[in-house]
N, C-alpha and C positions, 0 to 999 in steps of 0.2 A: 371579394377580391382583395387581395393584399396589395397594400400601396408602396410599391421599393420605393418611391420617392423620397419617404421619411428615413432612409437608413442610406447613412454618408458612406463612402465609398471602402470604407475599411471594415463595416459592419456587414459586406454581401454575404461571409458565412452565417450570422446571425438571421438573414433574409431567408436565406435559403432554407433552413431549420427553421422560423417562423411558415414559410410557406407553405412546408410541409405536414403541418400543425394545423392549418386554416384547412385543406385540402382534406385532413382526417376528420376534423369535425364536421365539416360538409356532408362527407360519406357517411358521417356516424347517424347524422340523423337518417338515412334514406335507407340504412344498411340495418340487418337484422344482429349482426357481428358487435360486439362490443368492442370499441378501439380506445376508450378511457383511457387504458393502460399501457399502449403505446403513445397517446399524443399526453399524459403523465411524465412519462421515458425522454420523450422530444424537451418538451416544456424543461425539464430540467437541464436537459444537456445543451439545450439555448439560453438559460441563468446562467452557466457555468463559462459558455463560451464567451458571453457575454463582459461578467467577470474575469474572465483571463484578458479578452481584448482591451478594457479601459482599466486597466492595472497597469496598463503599457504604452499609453499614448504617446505618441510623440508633444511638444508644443502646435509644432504644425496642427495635428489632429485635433486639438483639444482649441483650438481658436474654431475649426470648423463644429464645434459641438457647441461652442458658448453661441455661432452664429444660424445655431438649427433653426428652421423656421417653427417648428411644434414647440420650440422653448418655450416656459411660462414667461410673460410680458410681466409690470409694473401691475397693470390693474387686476392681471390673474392672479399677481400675491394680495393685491388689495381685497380681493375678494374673499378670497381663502383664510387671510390672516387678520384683516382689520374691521369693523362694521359701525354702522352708521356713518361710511364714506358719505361725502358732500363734495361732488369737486366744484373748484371753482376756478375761472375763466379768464382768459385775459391780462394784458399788463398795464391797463389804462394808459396805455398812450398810443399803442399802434394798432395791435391785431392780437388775437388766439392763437397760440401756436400750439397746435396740439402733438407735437412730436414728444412735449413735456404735457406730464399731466397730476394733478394736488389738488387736495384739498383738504377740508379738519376730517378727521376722523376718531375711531374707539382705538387702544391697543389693551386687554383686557379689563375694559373696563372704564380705560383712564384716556384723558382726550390728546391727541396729539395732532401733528399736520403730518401729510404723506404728500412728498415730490418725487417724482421718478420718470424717467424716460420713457417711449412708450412706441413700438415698429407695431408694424399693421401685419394679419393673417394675409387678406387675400391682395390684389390687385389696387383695388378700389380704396380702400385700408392703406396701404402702403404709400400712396401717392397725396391721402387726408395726411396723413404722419409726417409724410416726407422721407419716410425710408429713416426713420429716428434720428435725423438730424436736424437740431436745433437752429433756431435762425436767434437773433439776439431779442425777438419780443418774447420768447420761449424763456432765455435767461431773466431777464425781467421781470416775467411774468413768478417765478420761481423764487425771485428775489420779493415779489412785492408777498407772496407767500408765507416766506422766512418771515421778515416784519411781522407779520399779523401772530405767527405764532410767538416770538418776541416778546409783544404786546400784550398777550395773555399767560406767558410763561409756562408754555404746552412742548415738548418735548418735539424734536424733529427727526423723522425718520428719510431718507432718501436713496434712492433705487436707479444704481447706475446701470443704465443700456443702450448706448448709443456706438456708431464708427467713428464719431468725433462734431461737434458742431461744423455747419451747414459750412460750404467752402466759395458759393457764388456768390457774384457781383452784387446782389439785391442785401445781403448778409452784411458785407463789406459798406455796401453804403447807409447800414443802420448804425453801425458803427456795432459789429461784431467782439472788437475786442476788448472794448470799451466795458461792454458790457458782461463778459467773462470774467476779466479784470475787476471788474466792481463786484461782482457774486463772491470772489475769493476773499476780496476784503473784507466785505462783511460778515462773511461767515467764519472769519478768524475770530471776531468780536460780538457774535452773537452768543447772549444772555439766557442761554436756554441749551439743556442738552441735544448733541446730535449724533448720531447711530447713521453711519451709512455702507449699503451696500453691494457692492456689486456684482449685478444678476446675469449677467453675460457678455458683452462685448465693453469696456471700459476702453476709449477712443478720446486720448489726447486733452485740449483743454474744453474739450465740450462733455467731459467724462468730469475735470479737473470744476467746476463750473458750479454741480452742487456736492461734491467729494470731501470736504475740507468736513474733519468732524471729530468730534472725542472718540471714538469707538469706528474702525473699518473693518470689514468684514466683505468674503470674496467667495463666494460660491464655487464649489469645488472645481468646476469644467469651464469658469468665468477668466476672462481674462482682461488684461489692465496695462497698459502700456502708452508710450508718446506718439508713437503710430502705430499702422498698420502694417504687418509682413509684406504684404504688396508692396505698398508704397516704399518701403525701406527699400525691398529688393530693386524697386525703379529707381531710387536715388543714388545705393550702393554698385550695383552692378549692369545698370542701364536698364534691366529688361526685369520680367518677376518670375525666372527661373530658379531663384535663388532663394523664395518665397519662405521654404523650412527651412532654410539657414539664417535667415533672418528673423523667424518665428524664436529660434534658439537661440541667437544672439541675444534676443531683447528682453529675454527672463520675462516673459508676461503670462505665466502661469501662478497658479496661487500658491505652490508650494515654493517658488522661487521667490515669490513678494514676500512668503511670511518670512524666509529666510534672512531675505536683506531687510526684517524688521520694515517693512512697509505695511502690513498688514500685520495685524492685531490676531485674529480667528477667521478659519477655513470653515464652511459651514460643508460638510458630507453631504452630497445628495446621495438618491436610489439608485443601484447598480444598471448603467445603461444610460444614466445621466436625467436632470432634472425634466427634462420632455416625454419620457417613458411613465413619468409618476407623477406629475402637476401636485396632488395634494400632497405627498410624502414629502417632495421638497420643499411645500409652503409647511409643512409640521416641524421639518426638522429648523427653516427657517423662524418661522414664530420663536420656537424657543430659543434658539441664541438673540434675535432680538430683546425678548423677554428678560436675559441673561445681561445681556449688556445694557439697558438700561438700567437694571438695580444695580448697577456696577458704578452708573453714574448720577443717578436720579439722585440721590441725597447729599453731593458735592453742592458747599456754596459756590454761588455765583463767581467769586473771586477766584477759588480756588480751582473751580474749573477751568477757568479764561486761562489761569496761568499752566495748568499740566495742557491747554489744546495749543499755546504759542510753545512751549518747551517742545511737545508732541512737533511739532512743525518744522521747529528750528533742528530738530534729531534727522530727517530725511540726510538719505546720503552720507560719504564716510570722504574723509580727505586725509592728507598725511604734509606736516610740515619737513621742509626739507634747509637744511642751513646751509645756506651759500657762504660761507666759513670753508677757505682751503682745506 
């Protein structure tokens, strides 16, 4: 039985033409008729329609693709892409927060640390996670992470997916911003290359938290922004009617980041978006990771720290104006 649940509201052509697909191979097996070559016929003109529909997303549409729940998560590229993962735990002062999750790991071959954010599949999953919102022993814990790779001068990779860090009272009285604050600092001044990217919802300064990095990179249907289109639209216009206007407003698509130079490289996924193809998007991601570490892997120490402060200080564009009659 075909699950419409997995296909957002703008894919029901696509459903439909899948369903009819699932419904031929059914009969195919029970039926003496050969129908290969019509669910062939099908199959194609669902790639196609496919293709024509995410050619043309709106922002609006493409925040709901970064927030699919079949998305691959942090540890499903960990799997796919890095081996002899070890995660490790905790920020030795409070708790595990496992909405973030890292540890050393292989990236062909060569050792590096993996931090990344981390939403739950089912029910049970999501509510372990938090629904991928960080609470501040999450940033901590990530920070005490950075350190250890620091320490052995192993390369950092990290994997943004969050709506933004944790917004409650319990956050607030760890001292939540304290602690974001302190992740950006140091990761201006860490001694070691860092590749970060973001794999699907980029939320604010709980995205911004472990983002800071020589090399960013933004997954085609990923998006990266200071809020939420909700939220904006509650703030802008009272109500979140106004939710894709506000999607567009906020340029948090990857073709808009790379444009205003915010982003470095767009990584392609597979026609249908990274959730249709789990491994092809960990393929084509390895490689641009791959790519952008030999990009900075052999930068001394110096000379890195200073193109990732120049890198920093470049955000944004301003215009002097002379107050001269």
């Amino acid at each position: 039985m075909l699950d419409k649940s997995v296909y957002l509201d703008f894919e029901a052509p696509i459903a439909d033409i899948e369903a009819k697909i699932e419904l031929l191979r059914y009969s195919d097996d029970e039926s003496a008729v050969d129908l290969s070559e019509e669910i062939d016929r099908l199959a194609a003109k669902s790639f196609t329609l496919t293709q024509n529909i995410y050619a043309k997303l709106t922002p609006g549409q493409i925040v709901k693709v970064a927030r699919h729940s079949k998305r691959p998560y942090t540890l499903d590229y960990v799997n796919h892409i890095f081996t002899d993962f070890h995660e490790m735990r905790g920020d030795r002062m409070f708790a595990d927060d496992q909405s973030i999750v890292g540890g050393l790991a292989r990236l062909n071959g060569k050792a590096c640390m993996v931090i990344g954010h981390q939403k739950g599949r089912d029910t049970k999953e999501r509510a372990l996670r938090n629904f991928g919102y960080p609470r501040p022993e999450g940033y901590r814990k990530a920070l005490r992470l950075m350190k250890i790779a620091e320490k052995f001068g192993i390369p950092l990779f990290t994997f943004i997916d969050t709506p933004g860090a944790w917004p409650g009272i319990d956050a607030e009285e760890r001292n939540q911003s304290q602690a974001i604050g302190k992740n950006l600092f140091e990761m201006a001044g860490l001694r070691i290359p860092i590749v970060s990217t973001v794999i699907g919802e980029g939320g604010s300064g709980g995205a911004l938290a472990i983002g800071v990095c020589d090399v960013s990179l933004m997954l085609q249907y990923s998006t990266y922004s200071v809020i939420s289109p909700e939220s904006c639209s509650s703030i802008l216009w009272r109500n979140t009617e106004h939710t894709n206007d506000a999607a567009e407003a906020l340029a948090l698509t990857a073709h808009r980041l790379k444009a205003l130079k915010l982003v470095d490289k767009i990584v392609n996924e597979p026609v249908g978006g990274a959730h249709r193809d789990p491994k092809g998007a960990a393929a084509a991601l390895k490689k641009a990771l791959t790519e952008s570490l030999r990009q900075i892997d052999d930068m001394g120490v110096d000379k890195l720290l200073q193109r990732r402060h120049e890198r920093l200080l470049s955000y944004g564009s301003y215009k002097e104006l002379s107050l001269e009659a």
